[in-house]
C-alpha positions in Angstrom: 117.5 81.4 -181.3 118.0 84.5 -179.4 116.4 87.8 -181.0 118.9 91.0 -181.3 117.1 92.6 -178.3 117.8 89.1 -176.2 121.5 88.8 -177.4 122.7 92.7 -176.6 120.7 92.5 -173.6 122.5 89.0 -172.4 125.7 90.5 -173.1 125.1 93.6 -171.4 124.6 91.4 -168.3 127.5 89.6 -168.6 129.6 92.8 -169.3 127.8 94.6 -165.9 129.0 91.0 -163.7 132.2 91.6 -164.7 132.8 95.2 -163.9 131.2 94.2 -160.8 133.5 91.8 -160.0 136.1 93.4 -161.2 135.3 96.7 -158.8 135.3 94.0 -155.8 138.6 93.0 -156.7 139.9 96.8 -156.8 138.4 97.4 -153.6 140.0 94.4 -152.1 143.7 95.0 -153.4 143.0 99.1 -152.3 141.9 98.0 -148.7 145.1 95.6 -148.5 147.4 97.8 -150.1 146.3 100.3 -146.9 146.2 97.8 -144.0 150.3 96.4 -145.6 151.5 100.1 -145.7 150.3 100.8 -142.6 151.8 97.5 -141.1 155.4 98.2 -142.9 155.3 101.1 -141.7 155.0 100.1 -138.0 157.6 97.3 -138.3 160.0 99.8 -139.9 159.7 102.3 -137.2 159.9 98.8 -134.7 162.8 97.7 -136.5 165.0 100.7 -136.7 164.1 101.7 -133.0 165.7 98.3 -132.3 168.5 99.0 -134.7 169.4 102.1 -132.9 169.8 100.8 -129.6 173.1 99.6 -128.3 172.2 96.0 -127.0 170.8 95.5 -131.1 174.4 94.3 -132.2 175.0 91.7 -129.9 174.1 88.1 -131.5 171.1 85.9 -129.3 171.0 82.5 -129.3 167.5 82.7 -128.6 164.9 83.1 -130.9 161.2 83.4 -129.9 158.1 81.7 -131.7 156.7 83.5 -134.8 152.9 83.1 -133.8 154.5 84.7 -130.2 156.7 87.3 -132.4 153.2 87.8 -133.8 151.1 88.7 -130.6 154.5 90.6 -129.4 153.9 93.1 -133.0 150.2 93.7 -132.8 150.4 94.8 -129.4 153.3 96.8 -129.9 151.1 98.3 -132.9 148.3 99.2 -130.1 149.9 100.4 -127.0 151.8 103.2 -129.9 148.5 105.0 -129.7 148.5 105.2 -126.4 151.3 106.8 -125.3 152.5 110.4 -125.7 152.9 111.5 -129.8 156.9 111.7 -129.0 156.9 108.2 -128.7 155.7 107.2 -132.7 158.9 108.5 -133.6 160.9 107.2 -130.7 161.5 110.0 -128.6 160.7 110.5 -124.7 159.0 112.0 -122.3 160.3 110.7 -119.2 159.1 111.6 -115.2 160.8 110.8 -112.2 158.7 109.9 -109.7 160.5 110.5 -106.3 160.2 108.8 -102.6 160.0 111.4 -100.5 157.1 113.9 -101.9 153.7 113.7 -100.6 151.8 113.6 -103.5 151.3 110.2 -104.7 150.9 109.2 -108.4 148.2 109.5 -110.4 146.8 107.4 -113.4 146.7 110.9 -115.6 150.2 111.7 -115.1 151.5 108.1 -116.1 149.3 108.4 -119.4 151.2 111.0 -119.9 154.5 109.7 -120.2 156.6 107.6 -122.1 158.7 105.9 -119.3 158.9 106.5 -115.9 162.0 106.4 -113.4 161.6 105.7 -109.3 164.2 107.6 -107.5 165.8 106.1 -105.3 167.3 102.7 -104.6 170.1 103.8 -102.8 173.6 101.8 -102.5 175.9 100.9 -99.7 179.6 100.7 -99.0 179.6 96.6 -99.3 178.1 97.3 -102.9 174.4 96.4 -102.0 171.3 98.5 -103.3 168.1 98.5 -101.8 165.3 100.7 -101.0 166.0 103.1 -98.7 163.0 102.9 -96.3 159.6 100.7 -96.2 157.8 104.3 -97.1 160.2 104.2 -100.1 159.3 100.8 -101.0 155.7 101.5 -100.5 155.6 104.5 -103.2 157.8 102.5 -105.5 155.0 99.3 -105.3 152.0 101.8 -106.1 154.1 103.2 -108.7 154.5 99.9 -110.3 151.7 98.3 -110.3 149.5 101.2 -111.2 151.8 101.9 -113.9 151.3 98.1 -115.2 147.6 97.8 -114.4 147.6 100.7 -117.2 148.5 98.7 -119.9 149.5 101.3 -122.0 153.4 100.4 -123.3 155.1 102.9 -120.6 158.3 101.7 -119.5 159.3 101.5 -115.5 162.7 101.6 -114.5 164.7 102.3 -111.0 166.9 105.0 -110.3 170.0 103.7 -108.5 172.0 106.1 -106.2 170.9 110.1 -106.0 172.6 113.0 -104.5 173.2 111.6 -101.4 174.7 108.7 -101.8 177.0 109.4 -105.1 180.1 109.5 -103.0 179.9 106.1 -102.3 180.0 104.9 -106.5 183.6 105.6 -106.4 185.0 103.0 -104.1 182.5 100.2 -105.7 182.9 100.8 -108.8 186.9 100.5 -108.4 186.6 97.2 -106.9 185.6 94.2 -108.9 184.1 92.6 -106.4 181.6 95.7 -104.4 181.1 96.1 -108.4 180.0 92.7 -109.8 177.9 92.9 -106.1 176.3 96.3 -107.0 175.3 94.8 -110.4 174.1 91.5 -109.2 171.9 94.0 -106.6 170.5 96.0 -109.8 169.2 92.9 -111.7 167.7 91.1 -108.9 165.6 94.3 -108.5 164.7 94.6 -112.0 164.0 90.9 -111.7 162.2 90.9 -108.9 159.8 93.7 -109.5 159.5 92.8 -113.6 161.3 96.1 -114.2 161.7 97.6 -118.1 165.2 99.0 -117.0 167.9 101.1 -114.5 169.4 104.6 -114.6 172.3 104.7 -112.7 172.5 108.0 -111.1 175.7 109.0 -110.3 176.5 112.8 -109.3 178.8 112.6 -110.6 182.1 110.2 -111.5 185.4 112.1 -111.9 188.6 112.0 -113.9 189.6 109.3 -111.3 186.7 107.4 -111.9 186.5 107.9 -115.8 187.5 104.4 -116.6 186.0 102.1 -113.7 182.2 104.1 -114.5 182.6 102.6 -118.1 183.6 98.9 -116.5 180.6 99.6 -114.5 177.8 100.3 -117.4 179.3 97.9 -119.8 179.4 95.2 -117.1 175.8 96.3 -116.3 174.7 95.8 -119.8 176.5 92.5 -120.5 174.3 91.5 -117.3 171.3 92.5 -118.7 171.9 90.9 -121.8 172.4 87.3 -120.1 169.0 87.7 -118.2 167.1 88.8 -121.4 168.4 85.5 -122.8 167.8 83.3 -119.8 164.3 84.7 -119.8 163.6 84.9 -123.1 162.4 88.4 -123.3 160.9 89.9 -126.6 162.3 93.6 -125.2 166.0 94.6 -124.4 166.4 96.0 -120.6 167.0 99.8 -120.9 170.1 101.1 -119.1 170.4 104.7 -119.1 172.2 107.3 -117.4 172.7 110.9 -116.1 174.9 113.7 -116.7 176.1 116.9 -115.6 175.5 120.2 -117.2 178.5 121.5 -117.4 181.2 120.8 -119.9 184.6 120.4 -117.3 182.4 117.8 -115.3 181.4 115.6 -118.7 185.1 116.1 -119.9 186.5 114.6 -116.9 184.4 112.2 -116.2 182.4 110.6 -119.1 183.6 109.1 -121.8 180.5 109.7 -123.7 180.6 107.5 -127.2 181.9 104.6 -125.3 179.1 105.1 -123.2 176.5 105.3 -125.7 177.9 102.3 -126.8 175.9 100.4 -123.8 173.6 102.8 -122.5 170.4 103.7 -124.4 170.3 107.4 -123.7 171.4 110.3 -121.8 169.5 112.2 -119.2 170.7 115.4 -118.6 170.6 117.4 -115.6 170.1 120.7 -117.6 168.6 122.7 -114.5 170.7 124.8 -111.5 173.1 126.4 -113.5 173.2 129.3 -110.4 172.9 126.7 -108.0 176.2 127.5 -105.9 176.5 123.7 -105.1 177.3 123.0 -108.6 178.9 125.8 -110.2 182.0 127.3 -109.8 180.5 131.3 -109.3 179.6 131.4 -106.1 178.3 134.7 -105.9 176.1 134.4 -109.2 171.8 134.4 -109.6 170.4 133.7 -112.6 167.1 131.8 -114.2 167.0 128.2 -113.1 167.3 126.8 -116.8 167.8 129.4 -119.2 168.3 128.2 -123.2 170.8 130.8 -124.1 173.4 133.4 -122.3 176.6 135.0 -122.6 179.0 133.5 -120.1 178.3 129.6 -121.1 175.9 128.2 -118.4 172.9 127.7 -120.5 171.2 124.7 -122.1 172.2 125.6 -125.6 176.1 125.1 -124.7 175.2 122.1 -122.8 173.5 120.5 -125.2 175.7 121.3 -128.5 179.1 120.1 -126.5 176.9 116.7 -125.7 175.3 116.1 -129.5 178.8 117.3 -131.4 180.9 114.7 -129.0 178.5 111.9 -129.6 176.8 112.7 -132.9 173.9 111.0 -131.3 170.9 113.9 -130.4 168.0 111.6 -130.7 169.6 109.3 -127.2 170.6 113.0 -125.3 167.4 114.3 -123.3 166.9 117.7 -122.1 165.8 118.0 -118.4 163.0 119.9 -116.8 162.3 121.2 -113.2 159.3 121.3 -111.9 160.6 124.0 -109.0 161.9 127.5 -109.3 165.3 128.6 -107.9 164.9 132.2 -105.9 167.5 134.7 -103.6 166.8 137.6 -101.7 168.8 140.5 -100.5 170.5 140.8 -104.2 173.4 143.3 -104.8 172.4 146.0 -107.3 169.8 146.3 -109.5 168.2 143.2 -112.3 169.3 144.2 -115.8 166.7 142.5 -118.0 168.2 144.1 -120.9 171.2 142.0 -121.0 172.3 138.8 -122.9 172.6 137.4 -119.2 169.3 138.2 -116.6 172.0 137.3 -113.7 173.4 139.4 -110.7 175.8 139.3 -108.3 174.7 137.8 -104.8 175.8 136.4 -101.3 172.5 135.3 -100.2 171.7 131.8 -100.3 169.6 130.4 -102.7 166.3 128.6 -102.2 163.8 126.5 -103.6 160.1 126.7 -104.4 158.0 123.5 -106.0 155.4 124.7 -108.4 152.9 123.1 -106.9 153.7 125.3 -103.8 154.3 128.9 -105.4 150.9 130.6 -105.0 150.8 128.9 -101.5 153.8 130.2 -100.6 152.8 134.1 -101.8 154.8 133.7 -105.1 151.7 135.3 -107.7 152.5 133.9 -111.2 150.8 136.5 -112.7 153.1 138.8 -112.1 155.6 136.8 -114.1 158.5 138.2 -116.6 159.8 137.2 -119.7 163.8 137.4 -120.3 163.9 136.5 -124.4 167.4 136.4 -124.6 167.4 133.1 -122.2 163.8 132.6 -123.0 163.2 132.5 -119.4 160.2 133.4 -117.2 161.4 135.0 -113.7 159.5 137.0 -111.2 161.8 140.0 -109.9 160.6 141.9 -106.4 162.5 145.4 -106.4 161.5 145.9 -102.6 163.2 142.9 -101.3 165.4 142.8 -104.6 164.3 139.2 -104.7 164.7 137.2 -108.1 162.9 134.1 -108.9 163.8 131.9 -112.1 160.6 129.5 -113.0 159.4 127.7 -115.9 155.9 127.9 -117.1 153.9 127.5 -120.0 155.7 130.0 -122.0 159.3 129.3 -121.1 158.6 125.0 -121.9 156.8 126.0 -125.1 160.2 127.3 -125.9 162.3 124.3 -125.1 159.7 122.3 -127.0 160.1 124.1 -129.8 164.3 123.8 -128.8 164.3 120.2 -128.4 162.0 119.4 -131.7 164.5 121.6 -134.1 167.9 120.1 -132.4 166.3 116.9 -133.1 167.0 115.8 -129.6 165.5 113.0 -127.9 162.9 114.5 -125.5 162.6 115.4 -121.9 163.8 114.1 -118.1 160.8 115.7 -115.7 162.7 116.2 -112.3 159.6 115.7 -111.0 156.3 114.7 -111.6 154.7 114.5 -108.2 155.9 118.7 -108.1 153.4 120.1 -110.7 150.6 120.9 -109.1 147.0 118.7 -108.6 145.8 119.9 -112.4 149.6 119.1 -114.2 149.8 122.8 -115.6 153.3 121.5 -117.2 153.4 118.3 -117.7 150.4 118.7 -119.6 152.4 121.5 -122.0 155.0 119.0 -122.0 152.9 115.4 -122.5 151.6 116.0 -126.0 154.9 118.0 -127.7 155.3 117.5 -130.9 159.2 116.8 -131.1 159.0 114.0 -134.6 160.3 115.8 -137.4 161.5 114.7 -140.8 164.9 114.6 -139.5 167.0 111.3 -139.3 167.9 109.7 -136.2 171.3 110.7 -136.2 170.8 114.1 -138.0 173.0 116.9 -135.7 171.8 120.1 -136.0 174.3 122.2 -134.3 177.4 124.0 -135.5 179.9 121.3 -134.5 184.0 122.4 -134.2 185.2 118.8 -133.9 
C-alpha cells in the first residue's frame, strides 16, 4: 500500500500532466485561432475585391483545381506584402510608363506601384493597333519583363490610343467591323505579351460617339471574358479607362454607370485645367492641378460630379503630373490672396518635367504655397512669370484628399519624369489611403 506521503504526491503528478497537457492544447487552439483569422481575413478582402469588380457577375463554365485554387491563395496572401500599403485595401497607385522619355525604368519605381500602364499602342484607320515604333516596342519589352522578373503581384497593362491618335476612335468604333478588328488587335497583344489588362485611352469620345464608346468597352470586355475562359485564368483581365476633367466633356460623352458596369475603374485626367488646349478660357493661368477654386476648374468639382453620378469612389482615380505648367509675360499682377491664384494671359503656356526644373533654372526653394487650391507655384514678378508645380507639400494634400473621399488612388502621368531619386513618387508610393470606410461609401455632398 501506498503511504499518505506516496498517494498525495502521486496525485500531485497526475494533476501537474494534466495541466500540462492541457496548456499544450490552449496553446495549440490560440496559435490556430491566429493563423484562421488571419487567413479569413485575407480571403474576405480576396473575395470582396472580386465581388466588386464588374467581370464578377458573369457565370464561368470553368472551374479551376482546389489544390491549384490553393497555390493561387497563398501567393496571393504573399505578393499583398509586397506591394504599396494602398493595395491591402484594394486601392491603386498606378504609373504610366511612356515611350518616348529617356529615362528608362527602374526596379525601385515598379516596387513602388500597384499596376503599371505602357503608353502607347497606337491605332490605325483599318482598326489595327500596334506599337508605334521598334524604340516603342523596345521600352515596352524591358518594361515587361522587368516588371515580371519582380515577382511582386503588380499588374501590367497597355495603353491603347493617346493624344495623337484619338481622332481616329470615332470612325472605328462606329463601324462594326474596324471595331471587332480593333478589339481582336487589343487581345492578341494582351495575349501575346501575357498582359494583366488595357486602358483604352480615348481623348476624348463626344456626344456623337456616346453610344458606339459603350459598344466598344462592353464588346472589349465580353472578349476578355471568352479568353479568360479559353485559358483558364485564375485572374479577370482589367479593362480600364480615361476621362476628362471637366464636367461638359464627361456629360457628353460618357455614360459613366454603364461604363462602370464593364470597366474596372476610372483614370482621371485631373491635371491642365489652364491648359488652353483643353479649356474653354483661353486667356486664363492658373496652378496645374489645384484641389479647390472659385470658377469650377479644380479637382474637388471634378471629382464630386464623377463619385455622385456613379456612387462608385473606390473605382474613380485621381491623377498626378509629374511636370509643372508655366507662362511668361502675364497681364497684371498675381493675387495670392484670392479663392482663385489665376490671371489673365496671352502668352502661351509651357511645360517643365520635374526631373528638369533645377536644370532648367527653376529653384524649388523658392516655392509658394496657395492654401485655398492647396497648390505650390513659383511666381517671378520681373518677368511676371507663374509656374504651377506639385511637390511634397501640395501631394501630401491630395493624399490626405483622396484618403477622406474614399477614392480609389492615383494615375502618375508619369513615372519616368520624377527625377533619378523619385522625390514624388516616393511621397506618393507608401500613402495611406485604407480607411474604415466601405467600398462604396460617397463622401461628398451629392444633389442627385
Amino acid at each position: 500500500m501506498f503511504s499518505d506521503r506516496t498517494r498525495y504526491s502521486s496525485d500531485r503528478n497526475i494533476l501537474k500532466r494534466y495541466l500540462k497537457r492541457a496548456l499544450i492544447a490552449l496553446s495549440i487552439l490560440a496559435i490556430c485561432g491566429i493563423i484562421a483569422l488571419g487567413l479569413s481575413s485575407l480571403l474576405w478582402y480576396l473575395v470582396e475585391d472580386s465581388a466588386s469588380s464588374p467581370q464578377s457577375a458573369a457565370p464561368s463554365t470553368t472551374i479551376a483545381p482546389v489544390k491549384w485554387q490553393f497555390k493561387q491563395f497563398v501567393k496571393n496572401a504573399t505578393l499583398l506584402k509586397t506591394l504599396p500599403s494602398a493595395a491591402s485595401c484594394g486601392k491603386r497607385i498606378v504609373g504610366y510608363y511612356t515611350e518616348w522619355e529617356a529615362p528608362e525604368v527602374t526596379e525601385n519605381q515598379l516596387r513602388k506601384l500597384t499596376h503599371v500602364i505602357f503608353l502607347f499602342a497606337a491605332i490605325y484607320e483599318d482598326g489595327s493597333a500596334q506599337f508605334w515604333d521598334e524604340h516603342g516596342e523596345s521600352r515596352f519589352l524591358t518594361l515587361k519583363e522587368m516588371a515580371k522578373k519582380l515577382n511582386t503581384g503588380l499588374k501590367v497593362m497597355i495603353g491603347i490610343g493617346g493624344y495623337m491618335v484619338s481622332p481616329r476612335f470615332g470612325p472605328i468604333v462606329s463601324d462594326s467591323k474596324l471595331r471587332k478588328k480593333l478589339i481582336s488587335d487589343i487581345a492578341s497583344i494582351i495575349d501575346e505579351h501575357d498582359l494583366d489588362g488595357v486602358e483604352i485611352f480615348w481623348i476624348f469620345p463626344g456626344q456623337t460617339h456616346k453610344k458606339y464608346y459603350l459598344k466598344l468597352i462592353r464588346e472589349l470586355r465580353e472578349k476578355l471574358s471568352q479568353m479568360e475562359q479559353i485559358k483558364n485564368r485564375a485572374e479577370a483581365y482589367i479593362l480600364s479607362i480615361v476621362a476628362p476633367k471637366f464636367k461638359v466633356q464627361l456629360k457628353n460623352g460618357y455614360d459613366l454607370k454603364r461604363l462602370l458596369e464593364y470597366a474596372d475603374f476610372i483614370d482621371v485626367l485631373t491635371y491642365d485645367y489652364f491648359n488652353k488646349q483643353y479649356s474653354s478660357d483661353r486667356g486664363v493661368a492658373g496652378p496645374t492641378a489645384p484641389l479647390y477654386g472659385g470658377n469650377g476648374k479644380n479637382i474637388e468639382e471634378t471629382m464630386k460630379y464623377l463619385v455622385c453620378e456613379t456612387r462608385e469612389p473606390t473605382r474613380i482615380n485621381m491623377a498626378i503630373s509629374f511636370y509643372g505648367t508655366f507662362w511668361h509675360n502675364l497681364n497684371g499682377s498675381l493675387d495670392d490672396d484670392s479663392v482663385d491664384i489665376w490671371t489673365p494671359t496671352e502668352s502661351d503656356l509651357h511645360a517643365v518635367r520635374w526631373r528638369e526644373l533645377e536644370g532648367d533654372g527653376w529653384n524649388k526653394s523658392s516655392s509658394l504655397w496657395h492654401d485655398k487650391s492647396k497648390s505650390s507655384y513659383i511666381w517671378i514678378e520681373e518677368t511676371k512669370t507663374f509656374l504651377g508645380f506639385e511637390n511634397e507639400r501640395s501631394l501630401e494634400e491630395k493624399i490626405k484628399y483622396a484618403r477622406d473621399k474614399n477614392l480609389g488612388g492615383f494615375v502618375i502621368w508619369a513615372i519616368d519624369q520624377d527625377d533619378d531619386e523619385n522625390t514624388l513618387l516616393n511621397v506618393l508610393s507608401p500613402a495611406s489611403l485604407c480607411n474604415e470606410n466601405d467600398r462604396r461609401t460617397v463622401n461628398y455632398v451629392c444633389e442627385n
